[in-house]
KEFI-203711 format. One line per 2 residues: number of its first residue (from 1); their letters; for each residue x, z, y of N, C-alpha, C, CB. Coordinates in nm, 3 decimals. Glycine has a CB too. Example, Ala and Ser with C-alpha at 12.3 -4.5 7.8 and 13.67 -1.06 7.14 Angstrom:
# residues 2
1) AS) 1.319:0.780:-0.569:1.230:0.780:-0.450:1.320:0.780:-0.330:1.131:0.905:-0.447; 1.285:0.708:-0.225:1.367:0.714:-0.106:1.290:0.787:0.003:1.408:0.572:-0.060
# end
This chain:
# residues 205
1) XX) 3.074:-2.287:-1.287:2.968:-2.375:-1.238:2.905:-2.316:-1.112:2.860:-2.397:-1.348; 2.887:-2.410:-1.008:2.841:-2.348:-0.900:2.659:-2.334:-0.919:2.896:-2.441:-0.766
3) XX) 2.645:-2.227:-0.832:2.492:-2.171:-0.855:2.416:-2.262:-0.754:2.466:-1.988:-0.817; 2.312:-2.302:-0.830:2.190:-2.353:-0.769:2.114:-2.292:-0.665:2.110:-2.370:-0.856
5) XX) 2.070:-2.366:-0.502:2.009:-2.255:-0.443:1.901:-2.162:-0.468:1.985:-2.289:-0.358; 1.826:-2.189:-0.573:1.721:-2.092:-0.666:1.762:-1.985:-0.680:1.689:-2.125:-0.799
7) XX) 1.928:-2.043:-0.765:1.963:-1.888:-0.780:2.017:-1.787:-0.709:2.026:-1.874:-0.854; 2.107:-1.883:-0.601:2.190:-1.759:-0.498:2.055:-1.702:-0.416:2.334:-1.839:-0.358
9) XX) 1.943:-1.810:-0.415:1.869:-1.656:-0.360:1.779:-1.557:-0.448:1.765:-1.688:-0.244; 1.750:-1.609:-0.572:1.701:-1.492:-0.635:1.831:-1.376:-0.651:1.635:-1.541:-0.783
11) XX) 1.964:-1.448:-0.649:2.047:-1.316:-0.658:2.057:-1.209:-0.525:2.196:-1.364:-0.689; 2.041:-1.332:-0.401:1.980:-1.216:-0.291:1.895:-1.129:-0.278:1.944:-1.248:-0.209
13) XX) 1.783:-1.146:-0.324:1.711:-1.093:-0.378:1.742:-0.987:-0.478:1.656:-1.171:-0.409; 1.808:-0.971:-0.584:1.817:-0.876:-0.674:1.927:-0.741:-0.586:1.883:-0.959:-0.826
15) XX) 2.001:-0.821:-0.503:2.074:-0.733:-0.441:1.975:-0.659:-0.332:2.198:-0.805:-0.382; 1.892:-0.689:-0.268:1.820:-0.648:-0.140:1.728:-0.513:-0.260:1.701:-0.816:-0.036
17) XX) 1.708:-0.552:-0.342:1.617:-0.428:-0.444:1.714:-0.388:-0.473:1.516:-0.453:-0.578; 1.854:-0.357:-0.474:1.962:-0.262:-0.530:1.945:-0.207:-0.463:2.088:-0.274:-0.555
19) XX) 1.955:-0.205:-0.282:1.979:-0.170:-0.224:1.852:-0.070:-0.129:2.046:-0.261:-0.202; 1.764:-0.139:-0.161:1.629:-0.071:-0.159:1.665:0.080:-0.293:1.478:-0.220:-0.217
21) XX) 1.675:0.071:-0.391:1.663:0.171:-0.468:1.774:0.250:-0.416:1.663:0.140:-0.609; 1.918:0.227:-0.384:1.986:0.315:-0.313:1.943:0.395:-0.209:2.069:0.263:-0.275
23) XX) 1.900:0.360:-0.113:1.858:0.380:-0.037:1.898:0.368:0.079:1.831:0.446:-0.060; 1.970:0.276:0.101:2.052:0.235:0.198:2.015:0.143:0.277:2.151:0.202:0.158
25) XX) 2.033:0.199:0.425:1.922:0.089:0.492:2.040:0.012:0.543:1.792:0.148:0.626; 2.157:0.034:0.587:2.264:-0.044:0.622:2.285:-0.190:0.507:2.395:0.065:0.622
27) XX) 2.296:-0.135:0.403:2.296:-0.212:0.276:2.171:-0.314:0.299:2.278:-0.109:0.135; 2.076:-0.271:0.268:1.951:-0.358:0.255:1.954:-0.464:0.387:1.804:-0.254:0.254
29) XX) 1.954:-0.413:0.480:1.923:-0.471:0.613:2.080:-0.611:0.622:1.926:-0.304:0.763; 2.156:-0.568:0.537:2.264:-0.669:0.533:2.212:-0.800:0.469:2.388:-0.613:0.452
31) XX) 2.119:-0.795:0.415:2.073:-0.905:0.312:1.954:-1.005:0.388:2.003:-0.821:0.164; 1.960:-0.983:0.516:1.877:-1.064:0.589:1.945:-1.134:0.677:1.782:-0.999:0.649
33) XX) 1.939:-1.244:0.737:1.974:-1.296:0.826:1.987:-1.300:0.932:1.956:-1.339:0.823; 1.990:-1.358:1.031:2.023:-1.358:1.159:1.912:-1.227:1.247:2.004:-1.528:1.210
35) XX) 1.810:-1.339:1.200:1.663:-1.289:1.237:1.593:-1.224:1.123:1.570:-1.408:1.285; 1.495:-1.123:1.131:1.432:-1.106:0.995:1.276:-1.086:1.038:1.501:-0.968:0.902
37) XX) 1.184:-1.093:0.943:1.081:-0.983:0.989:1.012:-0.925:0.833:0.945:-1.063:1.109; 0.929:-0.862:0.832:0.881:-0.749:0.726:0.716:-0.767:0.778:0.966:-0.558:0.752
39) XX) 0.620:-0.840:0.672:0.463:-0.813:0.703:0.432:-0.678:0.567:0.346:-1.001:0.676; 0.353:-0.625:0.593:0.277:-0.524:0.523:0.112:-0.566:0.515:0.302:-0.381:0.603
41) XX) 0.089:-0.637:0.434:-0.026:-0.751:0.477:-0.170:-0.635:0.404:0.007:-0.964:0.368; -0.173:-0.552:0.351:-0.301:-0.483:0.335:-0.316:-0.392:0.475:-0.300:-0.387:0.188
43) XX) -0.225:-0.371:0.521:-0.210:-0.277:0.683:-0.234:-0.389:0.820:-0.009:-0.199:0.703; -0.208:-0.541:0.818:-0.218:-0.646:0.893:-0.112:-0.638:0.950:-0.319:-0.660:0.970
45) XX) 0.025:-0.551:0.958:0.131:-0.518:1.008:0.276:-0.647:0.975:0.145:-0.367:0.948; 0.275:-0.679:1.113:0.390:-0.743:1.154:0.555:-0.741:1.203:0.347:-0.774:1.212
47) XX) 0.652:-0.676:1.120:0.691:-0.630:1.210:0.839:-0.749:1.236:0.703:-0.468:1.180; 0.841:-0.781:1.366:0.941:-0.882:1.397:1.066:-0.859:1.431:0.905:-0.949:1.484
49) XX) 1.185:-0.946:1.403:1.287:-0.878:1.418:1.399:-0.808:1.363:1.256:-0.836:1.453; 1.520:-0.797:1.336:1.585:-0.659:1.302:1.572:-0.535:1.321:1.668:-0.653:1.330
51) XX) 1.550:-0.510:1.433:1.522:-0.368:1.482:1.378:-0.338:1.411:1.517:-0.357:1.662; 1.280:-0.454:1.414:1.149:-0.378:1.357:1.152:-0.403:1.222:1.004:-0.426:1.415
53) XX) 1.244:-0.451:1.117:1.253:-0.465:0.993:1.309:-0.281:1.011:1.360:-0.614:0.926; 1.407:-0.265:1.056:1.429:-0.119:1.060:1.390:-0.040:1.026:1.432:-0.075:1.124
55) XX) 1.295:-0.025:1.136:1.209:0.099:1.164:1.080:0.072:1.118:1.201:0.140:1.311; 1.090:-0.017:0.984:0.995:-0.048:0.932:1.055:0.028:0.768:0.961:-0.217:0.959
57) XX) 1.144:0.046:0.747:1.216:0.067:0.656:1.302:0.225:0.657:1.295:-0.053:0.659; 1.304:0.258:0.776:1.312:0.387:0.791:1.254:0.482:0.796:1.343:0.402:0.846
59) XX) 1.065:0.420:0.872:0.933:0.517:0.858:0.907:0.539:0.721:0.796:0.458:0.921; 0.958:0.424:0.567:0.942:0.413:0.495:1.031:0.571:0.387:0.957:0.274:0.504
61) XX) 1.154:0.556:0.435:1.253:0.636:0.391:1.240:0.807:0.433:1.379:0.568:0.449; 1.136:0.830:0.537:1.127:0.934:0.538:0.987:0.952:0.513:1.183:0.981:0.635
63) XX) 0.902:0.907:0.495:0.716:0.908:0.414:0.775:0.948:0.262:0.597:0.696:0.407; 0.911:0.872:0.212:0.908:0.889:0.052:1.025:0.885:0.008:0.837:0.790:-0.025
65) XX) 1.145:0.997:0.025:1.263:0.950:0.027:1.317:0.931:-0.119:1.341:1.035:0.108; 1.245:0.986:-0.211:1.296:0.913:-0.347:1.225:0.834:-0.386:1.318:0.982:-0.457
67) XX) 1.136:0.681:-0.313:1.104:0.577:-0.331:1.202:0.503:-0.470:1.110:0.523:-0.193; 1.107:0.440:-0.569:1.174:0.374:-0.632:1.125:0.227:-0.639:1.186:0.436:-0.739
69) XX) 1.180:0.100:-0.736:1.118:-0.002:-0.737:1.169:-0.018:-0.869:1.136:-0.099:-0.630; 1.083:-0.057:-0.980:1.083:-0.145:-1.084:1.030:-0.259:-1.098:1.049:-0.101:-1.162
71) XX) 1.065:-0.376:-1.123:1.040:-0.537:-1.127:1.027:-0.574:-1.254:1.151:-0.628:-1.067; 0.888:-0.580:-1.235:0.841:-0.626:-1.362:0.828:-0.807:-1.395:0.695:-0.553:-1.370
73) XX) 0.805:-0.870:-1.292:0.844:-0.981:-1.329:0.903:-1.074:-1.208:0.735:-1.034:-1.397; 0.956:-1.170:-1.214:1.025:-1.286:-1.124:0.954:-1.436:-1.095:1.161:-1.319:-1.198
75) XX) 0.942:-1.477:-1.008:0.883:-1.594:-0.998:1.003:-1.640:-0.845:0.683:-1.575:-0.979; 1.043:-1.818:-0.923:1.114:-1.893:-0.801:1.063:-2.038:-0.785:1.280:-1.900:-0.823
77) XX) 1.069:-2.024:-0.676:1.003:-2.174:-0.616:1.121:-2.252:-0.551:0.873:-2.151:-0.483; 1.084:-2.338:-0.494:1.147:-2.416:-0.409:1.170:-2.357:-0.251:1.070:-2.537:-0.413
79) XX) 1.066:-2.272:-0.268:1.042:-2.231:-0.101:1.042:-2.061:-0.098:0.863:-2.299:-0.031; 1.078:-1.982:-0.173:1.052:-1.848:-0.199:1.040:-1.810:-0.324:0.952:-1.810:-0.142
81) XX) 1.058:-1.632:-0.294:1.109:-1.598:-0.519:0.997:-1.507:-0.485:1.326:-1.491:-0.615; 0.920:-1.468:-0.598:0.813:-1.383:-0.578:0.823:-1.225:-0.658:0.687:-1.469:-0.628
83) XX) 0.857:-1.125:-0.653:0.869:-1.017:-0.739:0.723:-0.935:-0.782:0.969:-0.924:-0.666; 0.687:-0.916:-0.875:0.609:-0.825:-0.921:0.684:-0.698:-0.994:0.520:-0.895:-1.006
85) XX) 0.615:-0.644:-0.891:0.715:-0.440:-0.900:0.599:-0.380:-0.882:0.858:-0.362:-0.742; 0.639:-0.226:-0.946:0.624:-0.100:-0.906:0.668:-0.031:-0.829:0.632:-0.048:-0.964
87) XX) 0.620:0.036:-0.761:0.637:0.143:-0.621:0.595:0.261:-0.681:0.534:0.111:-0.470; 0.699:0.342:-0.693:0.663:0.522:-0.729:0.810:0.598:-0.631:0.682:0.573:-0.973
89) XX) 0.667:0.712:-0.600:0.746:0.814:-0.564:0.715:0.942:-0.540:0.796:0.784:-0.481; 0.724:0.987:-0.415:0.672:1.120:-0.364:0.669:1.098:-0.222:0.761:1.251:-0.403
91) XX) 0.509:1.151:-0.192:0.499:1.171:-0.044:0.516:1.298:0.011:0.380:1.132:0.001; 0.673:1.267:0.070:0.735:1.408:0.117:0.748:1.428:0.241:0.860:1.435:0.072
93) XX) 0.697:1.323:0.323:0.715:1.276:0.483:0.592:1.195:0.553:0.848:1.170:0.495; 0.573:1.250:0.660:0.451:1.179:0.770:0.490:1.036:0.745:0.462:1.222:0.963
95) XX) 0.346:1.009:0.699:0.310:0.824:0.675:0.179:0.830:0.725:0.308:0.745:0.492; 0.150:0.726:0.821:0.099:0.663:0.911:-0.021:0.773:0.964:0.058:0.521:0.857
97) XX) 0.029:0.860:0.984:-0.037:0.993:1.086:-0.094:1.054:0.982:-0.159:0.962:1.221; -0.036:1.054:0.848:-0.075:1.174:0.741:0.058:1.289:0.725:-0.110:1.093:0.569
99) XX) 0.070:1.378:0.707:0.165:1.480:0.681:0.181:1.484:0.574:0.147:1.594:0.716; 0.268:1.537:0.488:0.331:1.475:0.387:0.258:1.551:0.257:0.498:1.490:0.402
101) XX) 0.148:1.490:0.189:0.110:1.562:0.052:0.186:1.650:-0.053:0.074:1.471:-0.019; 0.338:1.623:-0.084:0.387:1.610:-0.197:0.333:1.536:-0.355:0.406:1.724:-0.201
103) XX) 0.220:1.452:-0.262:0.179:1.385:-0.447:0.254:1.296:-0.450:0.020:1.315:-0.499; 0.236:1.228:-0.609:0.322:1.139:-0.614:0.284:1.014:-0.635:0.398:1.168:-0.688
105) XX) 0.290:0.891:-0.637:0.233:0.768:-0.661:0.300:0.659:-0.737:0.203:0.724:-0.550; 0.231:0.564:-0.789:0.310:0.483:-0.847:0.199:0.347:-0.861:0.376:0.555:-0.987
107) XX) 0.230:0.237:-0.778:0.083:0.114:-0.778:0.177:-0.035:-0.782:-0.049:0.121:-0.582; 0.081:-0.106:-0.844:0.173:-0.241:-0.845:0.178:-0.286:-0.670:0.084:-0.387:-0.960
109) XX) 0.273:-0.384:-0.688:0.289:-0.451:-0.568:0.370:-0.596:-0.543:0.346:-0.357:-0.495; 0.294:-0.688:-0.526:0.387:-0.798:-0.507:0.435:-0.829:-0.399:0.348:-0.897:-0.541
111) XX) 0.558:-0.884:-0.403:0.642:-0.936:-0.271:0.675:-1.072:-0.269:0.775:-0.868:-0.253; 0.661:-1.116:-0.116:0.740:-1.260:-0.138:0.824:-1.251:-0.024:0.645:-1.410:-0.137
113) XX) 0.962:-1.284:-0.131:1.051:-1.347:0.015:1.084:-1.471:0.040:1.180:-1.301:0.033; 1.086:-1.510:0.199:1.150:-1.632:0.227:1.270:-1.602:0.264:1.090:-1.711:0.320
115) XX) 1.323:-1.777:0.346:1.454:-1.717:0.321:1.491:-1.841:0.454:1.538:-1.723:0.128; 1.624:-1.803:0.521:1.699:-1.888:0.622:1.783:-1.997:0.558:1.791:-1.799:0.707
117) XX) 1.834:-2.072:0.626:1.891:-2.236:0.593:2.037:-2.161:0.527:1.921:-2.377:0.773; 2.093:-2.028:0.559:2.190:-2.005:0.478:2.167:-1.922:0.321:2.276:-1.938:0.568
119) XX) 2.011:-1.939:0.312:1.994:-1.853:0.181:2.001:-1.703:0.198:2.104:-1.888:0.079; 1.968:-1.670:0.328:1.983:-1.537:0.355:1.811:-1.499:0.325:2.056:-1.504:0.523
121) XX) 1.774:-1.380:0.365:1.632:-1.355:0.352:1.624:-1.407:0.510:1.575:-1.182:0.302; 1.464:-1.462:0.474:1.388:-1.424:0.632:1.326:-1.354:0.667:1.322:-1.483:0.685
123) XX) 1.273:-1.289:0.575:1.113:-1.164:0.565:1.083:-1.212:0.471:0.967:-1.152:0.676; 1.019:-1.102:0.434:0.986:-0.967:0.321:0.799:-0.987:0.342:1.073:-0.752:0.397
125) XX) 0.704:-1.004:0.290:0.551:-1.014:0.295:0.502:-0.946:0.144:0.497:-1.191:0.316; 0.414:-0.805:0.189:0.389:-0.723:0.069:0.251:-0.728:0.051:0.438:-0.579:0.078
127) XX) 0.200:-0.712:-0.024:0.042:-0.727:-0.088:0.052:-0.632:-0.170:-0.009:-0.865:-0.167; -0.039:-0.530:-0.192:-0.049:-0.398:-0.240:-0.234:-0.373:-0.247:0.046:-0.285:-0.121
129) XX) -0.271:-0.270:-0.315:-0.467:-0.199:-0.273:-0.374:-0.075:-0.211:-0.635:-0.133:-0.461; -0.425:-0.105:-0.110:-0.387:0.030:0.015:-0.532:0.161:-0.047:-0.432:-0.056:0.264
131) XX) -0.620:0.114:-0.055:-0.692:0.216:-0.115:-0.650:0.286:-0.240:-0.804:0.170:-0.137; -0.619:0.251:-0.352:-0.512:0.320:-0.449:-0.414:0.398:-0.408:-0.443:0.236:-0.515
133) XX) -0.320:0.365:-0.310:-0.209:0.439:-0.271:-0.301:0.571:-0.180:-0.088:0.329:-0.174; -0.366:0.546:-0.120:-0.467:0.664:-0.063:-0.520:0.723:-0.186:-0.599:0.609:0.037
135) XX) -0.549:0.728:-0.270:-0.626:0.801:-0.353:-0.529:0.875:-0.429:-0.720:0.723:-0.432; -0.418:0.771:-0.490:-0.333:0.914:-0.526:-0.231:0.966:-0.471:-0.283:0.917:-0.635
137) XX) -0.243:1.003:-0.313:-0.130:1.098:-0.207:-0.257:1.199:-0.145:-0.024:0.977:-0.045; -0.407:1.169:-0.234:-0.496:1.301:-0.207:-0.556:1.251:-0.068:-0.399:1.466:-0.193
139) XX) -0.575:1.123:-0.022:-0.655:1.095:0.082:-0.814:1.036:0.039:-0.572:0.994:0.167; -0.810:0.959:0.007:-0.928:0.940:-0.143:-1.000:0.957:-0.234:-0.930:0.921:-0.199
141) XX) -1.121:1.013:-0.215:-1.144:1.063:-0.380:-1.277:0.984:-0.406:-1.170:1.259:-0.409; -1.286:0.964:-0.615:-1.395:0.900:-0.594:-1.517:0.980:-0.604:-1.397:0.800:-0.672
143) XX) -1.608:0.877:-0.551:-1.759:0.910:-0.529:-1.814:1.023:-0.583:-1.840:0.813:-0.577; -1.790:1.008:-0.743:-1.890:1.112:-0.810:-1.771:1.249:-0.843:-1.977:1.031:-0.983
145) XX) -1.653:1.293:-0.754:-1.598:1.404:-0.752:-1.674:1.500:-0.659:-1.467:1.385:-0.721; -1.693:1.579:-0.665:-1.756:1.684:-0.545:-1.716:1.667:-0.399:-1.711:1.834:-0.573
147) XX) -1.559:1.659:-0.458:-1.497:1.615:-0.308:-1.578:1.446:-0.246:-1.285:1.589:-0.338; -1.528:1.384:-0.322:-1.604:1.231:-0.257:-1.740:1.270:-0.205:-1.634:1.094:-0.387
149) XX) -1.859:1.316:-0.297:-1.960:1.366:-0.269:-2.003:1.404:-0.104:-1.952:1.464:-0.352; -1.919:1.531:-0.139:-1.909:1.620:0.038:-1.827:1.475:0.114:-1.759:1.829:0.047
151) XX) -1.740:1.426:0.112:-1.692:1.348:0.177:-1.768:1.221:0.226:-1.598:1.330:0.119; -1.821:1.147:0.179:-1.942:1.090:0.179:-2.053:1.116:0.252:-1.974:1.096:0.084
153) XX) -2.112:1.263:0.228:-2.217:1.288:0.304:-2.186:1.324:0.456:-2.287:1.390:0.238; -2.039:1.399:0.434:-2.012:1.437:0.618:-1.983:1.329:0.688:-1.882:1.536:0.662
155) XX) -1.924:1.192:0.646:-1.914:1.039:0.705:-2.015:0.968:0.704:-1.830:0.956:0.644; -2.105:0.963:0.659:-2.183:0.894:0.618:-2.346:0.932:0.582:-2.115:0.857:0.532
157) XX) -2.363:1.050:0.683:-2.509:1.120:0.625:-2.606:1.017:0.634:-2.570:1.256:0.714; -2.596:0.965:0.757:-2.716:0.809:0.748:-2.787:0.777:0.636:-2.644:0.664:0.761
159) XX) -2.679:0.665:0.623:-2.662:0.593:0.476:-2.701:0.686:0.395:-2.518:0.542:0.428; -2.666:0.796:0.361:-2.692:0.852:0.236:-2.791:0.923:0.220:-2.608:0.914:0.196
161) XX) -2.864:0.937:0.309:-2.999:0.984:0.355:-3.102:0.892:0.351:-2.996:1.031:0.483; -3.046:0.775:0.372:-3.134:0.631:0.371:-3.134:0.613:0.231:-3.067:0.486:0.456
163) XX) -3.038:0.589:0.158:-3.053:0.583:0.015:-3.084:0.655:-0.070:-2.983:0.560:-0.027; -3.093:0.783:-0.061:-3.189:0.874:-0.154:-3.386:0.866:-0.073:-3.098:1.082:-0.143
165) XX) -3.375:0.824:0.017:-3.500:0.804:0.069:-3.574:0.679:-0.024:-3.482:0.769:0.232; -3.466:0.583:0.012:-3.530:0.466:-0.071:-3.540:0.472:-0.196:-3.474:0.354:-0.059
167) XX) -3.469:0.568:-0.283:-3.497:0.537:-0.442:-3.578:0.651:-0.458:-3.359:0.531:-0.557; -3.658:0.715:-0.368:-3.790:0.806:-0.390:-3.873:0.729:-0.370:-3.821:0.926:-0.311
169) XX) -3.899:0.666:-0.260:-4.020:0.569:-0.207:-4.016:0.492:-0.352:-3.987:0.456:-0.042; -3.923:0.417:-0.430:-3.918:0.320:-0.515:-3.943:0.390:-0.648:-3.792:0.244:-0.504
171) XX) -3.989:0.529:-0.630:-4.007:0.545:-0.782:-3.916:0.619:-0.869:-4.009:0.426:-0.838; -3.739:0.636:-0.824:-3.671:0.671:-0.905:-3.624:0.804:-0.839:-3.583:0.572:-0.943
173) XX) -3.552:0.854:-0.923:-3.515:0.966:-0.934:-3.347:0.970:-0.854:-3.533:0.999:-1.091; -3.312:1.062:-0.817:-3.148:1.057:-0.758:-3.098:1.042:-0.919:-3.072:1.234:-0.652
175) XX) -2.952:0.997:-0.890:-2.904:1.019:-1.081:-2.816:1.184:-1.022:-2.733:0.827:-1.188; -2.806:1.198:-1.174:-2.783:1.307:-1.197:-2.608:1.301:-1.126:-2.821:1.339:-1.361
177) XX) -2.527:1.466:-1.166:-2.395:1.480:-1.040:-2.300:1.358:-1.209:-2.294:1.754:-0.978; -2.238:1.298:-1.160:-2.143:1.268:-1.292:-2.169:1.126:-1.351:-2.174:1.380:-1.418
179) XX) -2.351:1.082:-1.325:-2.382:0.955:-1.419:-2.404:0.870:-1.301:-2.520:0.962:-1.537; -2.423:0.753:-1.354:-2.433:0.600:-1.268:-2.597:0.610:-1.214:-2.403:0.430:-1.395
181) XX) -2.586:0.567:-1.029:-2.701:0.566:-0.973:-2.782:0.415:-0.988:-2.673:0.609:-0.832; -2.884:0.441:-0.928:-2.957:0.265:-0.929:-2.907:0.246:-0.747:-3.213:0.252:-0.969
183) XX) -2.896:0.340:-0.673:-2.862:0.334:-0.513:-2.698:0.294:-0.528:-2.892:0.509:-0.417; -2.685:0.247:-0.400:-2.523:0.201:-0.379:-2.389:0.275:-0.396:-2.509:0.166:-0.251
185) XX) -2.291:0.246:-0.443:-2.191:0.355:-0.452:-2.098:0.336:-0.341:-2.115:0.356:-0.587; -2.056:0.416:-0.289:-1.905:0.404:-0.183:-1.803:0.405:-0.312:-1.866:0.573:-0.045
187) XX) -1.688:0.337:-0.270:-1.584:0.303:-0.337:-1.523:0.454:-0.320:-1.503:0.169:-0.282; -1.455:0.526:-0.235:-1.421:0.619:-0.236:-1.486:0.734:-0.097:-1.291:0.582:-0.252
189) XX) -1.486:0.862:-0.163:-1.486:0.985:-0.049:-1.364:1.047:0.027:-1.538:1.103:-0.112; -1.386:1.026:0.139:-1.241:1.084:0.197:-1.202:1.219:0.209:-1.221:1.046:0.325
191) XX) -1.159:1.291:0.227:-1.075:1.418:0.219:-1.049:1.451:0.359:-0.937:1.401:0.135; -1.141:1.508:0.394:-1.113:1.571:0.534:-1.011:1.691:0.511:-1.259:1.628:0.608
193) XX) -0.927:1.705:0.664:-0.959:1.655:0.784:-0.899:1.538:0.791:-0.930:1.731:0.888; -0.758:1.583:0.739:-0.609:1.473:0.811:-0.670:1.309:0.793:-0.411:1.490:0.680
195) XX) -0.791:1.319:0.687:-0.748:1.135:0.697:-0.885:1.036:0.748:-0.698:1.063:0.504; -0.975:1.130:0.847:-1.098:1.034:0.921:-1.041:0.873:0.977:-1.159:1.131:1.080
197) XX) -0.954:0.849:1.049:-0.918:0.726:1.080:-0.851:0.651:0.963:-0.835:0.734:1.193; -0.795:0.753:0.899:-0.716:0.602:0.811:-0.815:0.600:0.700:-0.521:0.619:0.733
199) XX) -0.961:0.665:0.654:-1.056:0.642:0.613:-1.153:0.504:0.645:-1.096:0.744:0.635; -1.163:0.515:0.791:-1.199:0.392:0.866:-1.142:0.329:0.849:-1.211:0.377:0.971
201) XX) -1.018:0.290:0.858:-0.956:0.190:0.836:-0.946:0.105:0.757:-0.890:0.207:0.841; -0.939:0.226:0.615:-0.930:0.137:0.545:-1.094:0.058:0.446:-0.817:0.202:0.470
203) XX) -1.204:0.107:0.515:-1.285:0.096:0.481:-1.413:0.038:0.612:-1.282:0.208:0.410; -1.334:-0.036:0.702:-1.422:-0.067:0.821:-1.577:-0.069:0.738:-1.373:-0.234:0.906
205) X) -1.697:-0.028:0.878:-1.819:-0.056:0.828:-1.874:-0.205:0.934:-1.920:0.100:0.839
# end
């Protein structure tokens, strides 16, 4: 029985993640079409093209070269197949002007691919918390760690000077190192030095 186009491209699909877990960028990059492109949509990153599907996929291969993917579930449409996976590995290689931690990570991530009039891929669009993946490759820490703490106050003495000001004027007390404040929390403390910009970044004020 001949396959429905649903399926020859979810089977494109299953092959483009074989080939992702191999690690083969010749392989993978075969599974796109004419044209391709690759968004990284928590980064706003576009990248157009073959050549920038590439070297989108190669900065990738050396940030984490035993990258893995597990697919936890499948979704197909009429217009695109949607994967829900895991991403684990080790950061053993410069990713995006960090030097390589050796920690290791592992965060959900969904993908959607579209696809060309021959059922080939067209691009690849990822949705991920980029703040998670920072927190566990050691760029991140939270608030009430010492590190966040110090991290916090050297970014941010202002603010945090303003807010222990105001919950004196108001009567209260700082909370103690460990328990929940009545003042605002930062989501995370950054880890100086290597990661002041991609701190900003990922946390514009």
């Amino acid at each position: 029985m001949e396959m429905t186009r649903a399926q020859r491209r979810l089977q494109r699909v299953e092959e483009h993640v074989r080939q992702e877990n191999a690690h083969d960028l010749d392989g993978l990059m075969s599974t796109f079409g004419a044209e391709g492109f690759y968004d990284d949509a928590p980064w706003s990153e576009h990248h157009a093209g073959l050549a920038g599907v590439r070297g989108y996929y190669s900065a990738l291969l050396r940030a984490a070269p035993d990258f893995h993917i597990e697919v936890k579930r499948r979704h197909v449409s009429d217009d695109a197949v949607v994967l829900e996976v895991e991403l684990s590995g080790t950061h053993q290689g410069p990713w995006r002007g960090l030097p390589a931690t050796g920690r290791a990570f592992a965060f959900p991530l969904c993908a959607v691919f579209t696809f060309d009039d021959e059922d080939r891929l067209a691009g690849e669009k990822i949705y991920y918390d980029r703040v998670t993946v920072l927190r566990q490759i050691g760029v991140l820490s939270e608030p009430t760690s010492p590190r966040g703490r110090a991290g916090a106050l050297l970014l941010h003495p202002v603010n945090v000077l303003s807010a222990l000001l105001g919950l004196r004027r108001n009567g209260h007390a700082p909370a103690a190192s460990g328990s929940a404040g009545h003042g605002p929390q930062r989501r995370g403390g950054l880890h100086l030095p290597h990661a002041l910009q991609l701190r900003r970044r990922a946390h514009p004020q």
